[in-house]
N, C-alpha and C positions, 0 to 999 in steps of 0.2 A: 252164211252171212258174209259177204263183200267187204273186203279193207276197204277205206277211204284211204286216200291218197293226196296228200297236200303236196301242189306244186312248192317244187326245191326254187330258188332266185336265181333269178334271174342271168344267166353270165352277161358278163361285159364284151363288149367287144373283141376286147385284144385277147379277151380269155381268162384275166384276172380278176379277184375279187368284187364283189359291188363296195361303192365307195361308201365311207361313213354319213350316216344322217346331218346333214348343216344345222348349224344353231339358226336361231330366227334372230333376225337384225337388231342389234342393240337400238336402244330407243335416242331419240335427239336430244343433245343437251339442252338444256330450258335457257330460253332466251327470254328476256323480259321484255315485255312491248311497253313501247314512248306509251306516257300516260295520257288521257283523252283531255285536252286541255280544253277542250270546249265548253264544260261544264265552268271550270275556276273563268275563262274569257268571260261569263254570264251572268256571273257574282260579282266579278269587277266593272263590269260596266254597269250594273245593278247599281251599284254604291257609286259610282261617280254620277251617275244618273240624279239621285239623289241629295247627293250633296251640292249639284248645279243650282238644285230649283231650291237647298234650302238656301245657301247665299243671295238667291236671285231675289227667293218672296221676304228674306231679310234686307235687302239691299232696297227693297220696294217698299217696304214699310218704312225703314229710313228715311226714303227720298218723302213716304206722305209726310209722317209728321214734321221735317223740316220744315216741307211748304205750309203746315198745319201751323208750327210755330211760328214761319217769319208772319203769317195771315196776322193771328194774334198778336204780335207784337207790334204789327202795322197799325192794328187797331187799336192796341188799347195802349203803346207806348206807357210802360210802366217807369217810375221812378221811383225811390227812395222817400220813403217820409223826411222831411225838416223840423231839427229843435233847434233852438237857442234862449240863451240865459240871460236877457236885456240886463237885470241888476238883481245885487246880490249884497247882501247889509250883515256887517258881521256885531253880532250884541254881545256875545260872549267867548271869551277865549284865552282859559284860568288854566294854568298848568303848576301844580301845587305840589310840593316834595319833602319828604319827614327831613328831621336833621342829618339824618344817618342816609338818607336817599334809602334808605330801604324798600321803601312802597313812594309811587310816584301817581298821581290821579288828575285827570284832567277833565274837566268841564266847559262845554261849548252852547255855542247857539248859534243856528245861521238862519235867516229868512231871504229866500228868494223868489222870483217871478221865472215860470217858463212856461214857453209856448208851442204849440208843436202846429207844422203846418203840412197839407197835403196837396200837394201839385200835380195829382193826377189826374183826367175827366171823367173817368171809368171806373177808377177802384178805389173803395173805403176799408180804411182800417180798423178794426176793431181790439181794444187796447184792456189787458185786465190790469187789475191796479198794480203800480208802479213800487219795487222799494229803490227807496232816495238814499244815498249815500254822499258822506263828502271827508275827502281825503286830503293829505297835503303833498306837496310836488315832489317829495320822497316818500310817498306812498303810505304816511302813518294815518291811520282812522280816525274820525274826528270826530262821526257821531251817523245818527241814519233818519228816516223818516219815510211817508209815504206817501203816495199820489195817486188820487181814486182814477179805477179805469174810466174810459173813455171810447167814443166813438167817434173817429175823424171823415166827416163825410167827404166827396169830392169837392176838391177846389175849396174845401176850407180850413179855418184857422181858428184854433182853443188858444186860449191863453190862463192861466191857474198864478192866481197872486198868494203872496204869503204863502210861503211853500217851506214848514218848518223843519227845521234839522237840526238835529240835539244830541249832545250825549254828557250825562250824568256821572262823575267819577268814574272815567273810564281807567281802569288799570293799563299800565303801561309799563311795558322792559326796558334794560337800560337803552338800550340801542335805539330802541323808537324815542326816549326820552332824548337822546345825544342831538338825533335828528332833528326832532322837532325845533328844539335849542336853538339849533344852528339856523335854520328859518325864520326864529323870531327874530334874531337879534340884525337879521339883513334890515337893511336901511328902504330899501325898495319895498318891504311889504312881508308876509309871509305869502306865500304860493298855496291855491288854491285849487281843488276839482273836483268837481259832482259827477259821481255815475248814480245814473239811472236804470233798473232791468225790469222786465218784465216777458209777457207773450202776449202776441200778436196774431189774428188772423184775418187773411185778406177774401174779401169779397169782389167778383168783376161780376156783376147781372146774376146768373144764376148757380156761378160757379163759385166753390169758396174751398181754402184752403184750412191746413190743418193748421193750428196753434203752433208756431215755432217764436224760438226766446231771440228778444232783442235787448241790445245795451247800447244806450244812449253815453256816451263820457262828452261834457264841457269842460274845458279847461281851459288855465291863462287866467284865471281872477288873481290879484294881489292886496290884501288889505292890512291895513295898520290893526296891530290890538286896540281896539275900542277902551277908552279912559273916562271911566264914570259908566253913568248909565244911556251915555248916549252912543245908538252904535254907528259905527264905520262903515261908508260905503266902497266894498271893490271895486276895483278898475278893472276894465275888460276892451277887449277888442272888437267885442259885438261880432266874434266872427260864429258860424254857424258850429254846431255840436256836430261831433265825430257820430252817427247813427252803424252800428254794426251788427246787419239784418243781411242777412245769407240765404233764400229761399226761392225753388223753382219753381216756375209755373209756366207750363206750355214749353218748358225746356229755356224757356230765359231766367236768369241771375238776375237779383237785386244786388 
């Protein structure tokens, strides 16, 4: 049997040993690559995209209903309902107080006329019953009553006579007592005012709104305490009633 024989390595050149095995090349440091901004470019123009045409179809619905309300107002030019309070007759008006002022009670009566007028072509109001009040020029209460709703058609005019206002031993504090005092004993008259409230809802053709509250205040009456049984009548200016009715339609203010 034959030795095998493994070739010995290789000499070098020069004669000397073979050289050591090399390592294999250290790997590259890790660099991080710019991040692909094309995707975030794609989302942001996404959203400004967006937000153009919501401004736009906002800015476009604006412009309709503007032209939509001046149309309507051209047409149906609203105004404000008109009251006034031609006359007003005072029957009673007793302010009665223990010895001691302890308990102080007052007792009234007023009868007036009011009218309410509507100056629009197009729209009628439609009125549920009214509570009537009536106060004095510092604000003390004097008694209340009522005034049945109503329908004010276009271009017309209610008028409601004997329109009673009362109140029955009303209790009264000092302060309201001091006040009223002071009012009676003016030589020009005591100061007089009726507020009126209620709710209201407007009709134009086939459109109608919801019931929102209105308060009618006349003021400026002055009358003498009536002596006997025959009553006094207030003096007035005949000027129109403060009407304070706040409601939109078609984007126009009353």
């Amino acid at each position: 049997m034959s030795d095998r024989v493994f070739p010995s390595s290789k000499p070098t050149a020069n004669g000397g040993a073979a050289p050591p095995p090399t390592k294999p090349p250290l790997r590259p440091p890790y660099r991080p690559q710019p991040h692909n901004r094309r995707h975030h470019r794609s989302r942001r123009n996404y959203c400004c995209c967006c937000c153009f045409w919501s401004i736009l179809i906002l800015l476009i619905l604006a412009l309709v209903a503007a032209i939509a309300g001046t149309a309507m107002y051209m047409l149906y030019r609203p105004h404000r309902p008109a009251f006034s309070v031609p006359s007003l007759r005072i029957h009673r008006l007793n302010l009665t107080s223990s010895s001691d002022s302890s308990s102080n009670h007052l007792t009234t009566l007023f009868n007036f006329t009011v009218t309410s007028k509507n100056p629009n072509s197009h729209l009628t109001f439609s009125y549920d019953p009214f509570v009537v009040s009536s106060f004095s020029a510092n604000g003390v209460f004097l008694g209340n009553g009522t005034l049945p709703g109503f329908t004010s058609e276009k271009k017309n005019q209610t008028a409601f006579k004997n329109v009673v206002v009362s109140g029955s031993n009303i209790d009264m504090d000092t302060d309201s007592v001091t006040s009223l005092k002071s009012d009676l004993k003016k030589k020009s008259g005591v100061s007089l005012k009726i507020q009126m409230d209620t709710k209201v809802k407007i009709n134009a053709g086939k459109l109608k709104t919801k019931k929102v509250g209105i308060r009618v205040i006349c003021e400026g009456f002055k009358g003498d305490v009536p002596k006997g049984k025959s009553p006094s009548m207030a003096t007035t200016d005949k000027s129109k009633c403060k009407v304070d009715l706040r409601i939109k339609i078609w984007k126009w203010t009353f």
